[in-house]
N, C-alpha and C positions, 0 to 999 in steps of 0.2 A: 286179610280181606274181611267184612262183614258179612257176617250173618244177614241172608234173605229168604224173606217171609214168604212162600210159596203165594204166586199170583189166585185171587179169587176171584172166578169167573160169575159173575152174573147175569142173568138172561131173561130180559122182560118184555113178553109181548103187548106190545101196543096194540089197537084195533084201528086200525088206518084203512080198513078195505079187507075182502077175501083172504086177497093173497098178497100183504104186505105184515112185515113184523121186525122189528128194530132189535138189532142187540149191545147191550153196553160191557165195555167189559172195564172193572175197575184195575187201575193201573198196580201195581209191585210198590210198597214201599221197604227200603231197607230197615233192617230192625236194626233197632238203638243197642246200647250195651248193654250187654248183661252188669247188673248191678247187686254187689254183693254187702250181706251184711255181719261181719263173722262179729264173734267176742273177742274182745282186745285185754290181755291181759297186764299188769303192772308188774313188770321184777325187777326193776330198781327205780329208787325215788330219792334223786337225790345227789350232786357232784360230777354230775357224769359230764363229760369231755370232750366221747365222740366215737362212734361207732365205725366198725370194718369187718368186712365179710371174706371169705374166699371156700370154695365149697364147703363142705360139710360144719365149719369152724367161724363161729362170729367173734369178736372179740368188742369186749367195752372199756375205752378207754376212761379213766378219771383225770378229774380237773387237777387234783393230787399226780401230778403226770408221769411219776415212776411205779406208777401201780396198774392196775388191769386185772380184767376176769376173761378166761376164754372158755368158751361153752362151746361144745359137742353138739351140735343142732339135731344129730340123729337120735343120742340117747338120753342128750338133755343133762350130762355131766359138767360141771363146771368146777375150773382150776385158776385159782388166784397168783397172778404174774407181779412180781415185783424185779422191777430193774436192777442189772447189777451195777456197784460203786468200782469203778474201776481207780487204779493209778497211775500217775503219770511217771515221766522221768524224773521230776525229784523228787518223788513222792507225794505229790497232792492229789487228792483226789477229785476226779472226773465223774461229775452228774449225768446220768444217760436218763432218756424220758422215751416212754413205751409211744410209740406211732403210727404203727399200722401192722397189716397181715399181708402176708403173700405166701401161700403155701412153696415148702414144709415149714416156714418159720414165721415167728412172730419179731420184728423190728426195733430198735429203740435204736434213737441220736445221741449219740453222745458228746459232751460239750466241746470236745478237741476234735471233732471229725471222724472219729473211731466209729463203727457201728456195731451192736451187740445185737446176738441173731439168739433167738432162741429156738431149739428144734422140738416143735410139738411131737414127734413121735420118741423122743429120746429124754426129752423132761430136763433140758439142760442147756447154759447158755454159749455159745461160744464170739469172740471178737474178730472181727475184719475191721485191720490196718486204714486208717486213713488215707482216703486216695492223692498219688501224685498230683500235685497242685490244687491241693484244698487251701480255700479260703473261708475263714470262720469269719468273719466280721464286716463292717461295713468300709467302703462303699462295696463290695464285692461279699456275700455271704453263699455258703453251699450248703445245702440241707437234702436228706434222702426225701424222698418221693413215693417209692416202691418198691419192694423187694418180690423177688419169685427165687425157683430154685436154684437158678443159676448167677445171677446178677442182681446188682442193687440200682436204683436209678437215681440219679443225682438232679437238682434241679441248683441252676445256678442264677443268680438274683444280684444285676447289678444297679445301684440306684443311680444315677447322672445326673441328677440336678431336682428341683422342683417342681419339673415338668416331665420329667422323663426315667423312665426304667429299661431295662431291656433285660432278657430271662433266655437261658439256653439247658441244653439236658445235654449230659455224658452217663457213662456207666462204667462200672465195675465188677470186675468178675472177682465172683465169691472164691474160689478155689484157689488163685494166685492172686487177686488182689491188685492187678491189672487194670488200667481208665484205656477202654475204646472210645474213640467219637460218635454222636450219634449216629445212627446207621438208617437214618430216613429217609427213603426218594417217595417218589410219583409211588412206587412198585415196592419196597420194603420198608418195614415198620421195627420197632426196638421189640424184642421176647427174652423177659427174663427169666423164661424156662426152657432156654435154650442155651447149650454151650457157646453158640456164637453170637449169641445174643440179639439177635436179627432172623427174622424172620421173611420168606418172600407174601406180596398180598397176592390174595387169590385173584381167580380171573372172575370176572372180569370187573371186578375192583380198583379202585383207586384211595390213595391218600388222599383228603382233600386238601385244599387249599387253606391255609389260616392266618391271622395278625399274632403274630408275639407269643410262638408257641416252638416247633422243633425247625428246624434246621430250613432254609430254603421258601418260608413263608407254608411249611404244611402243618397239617394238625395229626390225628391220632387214629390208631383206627384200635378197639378192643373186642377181640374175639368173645363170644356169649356162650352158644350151641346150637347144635343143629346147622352149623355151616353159617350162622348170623354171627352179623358183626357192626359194632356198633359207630358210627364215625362220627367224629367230633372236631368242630374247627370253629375258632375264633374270628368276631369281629373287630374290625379297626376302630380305636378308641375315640371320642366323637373327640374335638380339640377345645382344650380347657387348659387354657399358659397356668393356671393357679393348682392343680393339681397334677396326682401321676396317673401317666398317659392307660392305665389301666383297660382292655377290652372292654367293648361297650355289648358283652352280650355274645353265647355260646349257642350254635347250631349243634343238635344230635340227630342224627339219621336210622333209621336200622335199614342193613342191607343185607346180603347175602351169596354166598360164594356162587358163582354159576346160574347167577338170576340179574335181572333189571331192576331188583328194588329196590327202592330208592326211598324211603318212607318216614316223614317229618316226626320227632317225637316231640324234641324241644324245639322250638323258633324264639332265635333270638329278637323279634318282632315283639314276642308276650312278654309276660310277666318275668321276674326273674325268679324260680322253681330248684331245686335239689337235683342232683345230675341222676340220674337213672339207675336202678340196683336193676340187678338179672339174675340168674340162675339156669336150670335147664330145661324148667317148666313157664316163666314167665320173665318178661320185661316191664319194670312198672317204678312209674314217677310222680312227683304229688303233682295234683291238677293245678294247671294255671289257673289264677284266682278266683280258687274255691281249698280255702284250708283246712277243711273236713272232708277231704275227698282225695284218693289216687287212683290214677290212670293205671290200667297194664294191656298190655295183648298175649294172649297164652301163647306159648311155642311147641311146635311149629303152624298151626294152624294160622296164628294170628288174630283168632277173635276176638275183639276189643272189652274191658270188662271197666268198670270202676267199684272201688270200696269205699263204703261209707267209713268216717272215725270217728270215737267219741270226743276229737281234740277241736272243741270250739269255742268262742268266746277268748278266755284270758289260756288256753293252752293251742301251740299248732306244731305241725312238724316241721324241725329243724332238719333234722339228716335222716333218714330211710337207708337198708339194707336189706337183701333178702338170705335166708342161708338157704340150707337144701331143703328143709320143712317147713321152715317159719320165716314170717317175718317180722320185722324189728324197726322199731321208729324211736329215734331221739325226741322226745319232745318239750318245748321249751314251756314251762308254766310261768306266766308271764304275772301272773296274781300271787308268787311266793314275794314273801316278805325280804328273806335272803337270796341274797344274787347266785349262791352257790350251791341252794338247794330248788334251782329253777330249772335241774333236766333231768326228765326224767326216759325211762328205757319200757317201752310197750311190746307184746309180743303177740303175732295172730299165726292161725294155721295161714301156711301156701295155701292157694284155691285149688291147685293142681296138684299139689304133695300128695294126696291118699292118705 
């Protein structure tokens, strides 16, 4: 909700007679957003590839894509990840590249289908089996997507022509190595920190509806905190015979377990903007066009805030994350000379962290 500015009563006697006196009273206006200006700091300049958060643990991926740093956002500890070389059956060796985070592990694809997991509390990497009916290649390719502590998400990419693609998601269990189907209705969602990898939606929530996304034409829902959740569904691609039929534009909602809200973050109508980071204190996305500027609303209250950035002119943000203290901005410098020294990694306090 916004913040409102206590009504100011005014009261001014006219002289119309004895016994006559007018009162005006000026109306309520809502106040605007709190607007914030923190210090943005630089801790890497240079190669970077692509950022990933999941509580307390951010990780920076490099353009070099068997390497990686993961940073402690509590204590500010950073440990340098390089991918393991795995081999195959007649011995050649298989390139894995670092992808993502999904606690307890950190991710990497490997070029035969294999997935290499590393466990951040154990400092060591371990492999899950390529899933029953993997496909590496074209027209049919399979690629991870996301990992949690139970399961990994596959996302499966088939091309059909010059005009046409079409994309499905399975999953695998971490522990036997197991492909279920995806497990999407109206009423259940995929949880890869769940032994059955399914989760029921709360009440009185729904999947929403999507173009080209999980199972039955629905989209996504991702739980945040505080009983919020974020929902996410695709629109239908506009018609173009000369390219692929691609989504023309992603809706985000924020909502929440046991409420009616229903509340627009992203509209695919605007610009097209970075998908939203959260945490447990805020939701916050870069502002539709204005590229010195992110939106958030604190949780749970919901009052709306924006941050200024110093990323103007020839720098803007590419990808945003928030960890559990800070936040972290990809940013593209568009004024470097080399193409591979054009991202760089920004870091501010949470407005909420303490």
């Amino acid at each position: 909700m916004r913040l409102i500015v206590a009504a100011v009563v005014t009261v001014g006697l006219v002289c119309a007679g004895p016994a006559s006196a007018t009162t005006n009273t000026a109306k309520p206006k809502p106040a605007g957003p709190k607007v914030l200006h923190p210090n943005w700091r630089l801790i890497w300049d240079g190669g970077v590839g692509g950022l990933g958060a999941d509580g307390r643990y951010v990780l920076i991926q490099f353009e070099q894509a068997n390497a990686a740093v993961l940073i402690d956002d509590q204590t500010g500890q950073e440990a340098a990840l390089s991918a393991p070389f795995l081999l195959g059956p007649t011995g050649n060796q298989t390139n894995c590249s670092i992808d993502g985070i999904g606690l307890p592990w950190v991710f990497a694809d490997c070029a035969d289908g294999r997935t290499a997991l590393y466990s951040i509390s154990r400092h060591s990497w371990r492999v899950v089996p390529a899933p029953t009916g993997y496909f590496g290649g074209p027209p049919v390719a399979d690629h991870q997507s996301a990992v949690g502590r139970d399961g990994i998400e596959w996302f499966r990419f088939i091309h059909e022509g010059p005009c046409c693609n079409t994309v499905s998601f399975y999953y695998q269990d971490i522990a036997t190595g197991q492909v279920r189907a995806d497990p999407t209705t109206p009423t259940m969602f995929p949880d890869l920190d769940s032994p059955s990898l399914a989760r029921a939606v709360c009440s009185p929530l729904r999947v929403p509806s999507s173009y080209d996304d999980h199972i039955h034409g629905l989209g996504s829902l991702m739980p945040v905190a505080h009983g919020f959740v974020m929902a996410r569904s695709q629109l239908a691609a506009k018609p173009n015979p000369n390219f692929s039929d691609a989504p023309s534009g992603v809706d985000v909602f924020l909502e929440r377990c046991g409420s009616r809200l229903h509340r627009a973050i992203l509209e695919a109508s605007g610009p097209s903007v970075g998908y939203p980071a959260a945490n447990a204190h805020t939701v916050i996305w870069p502002t539709p066009g204005r590229q010195s500027q992110l939106t958030g609303l604190f949780l749970p209250g919901l009052q709306r805030f924006v941050i200024q950035t110093p990323f103007v002119t020839s720098r803007y943000v590419s990808q945003f994350v928030a960890g559990s203290r800070n936040l972290y901005a990809m940013v593209v410098n568009s004024a470097s000379a080399a193409a591979d020294q054009g991202f760089q990694v920004w870091e501010t306090r949470d407005p909420r962290a303490g």
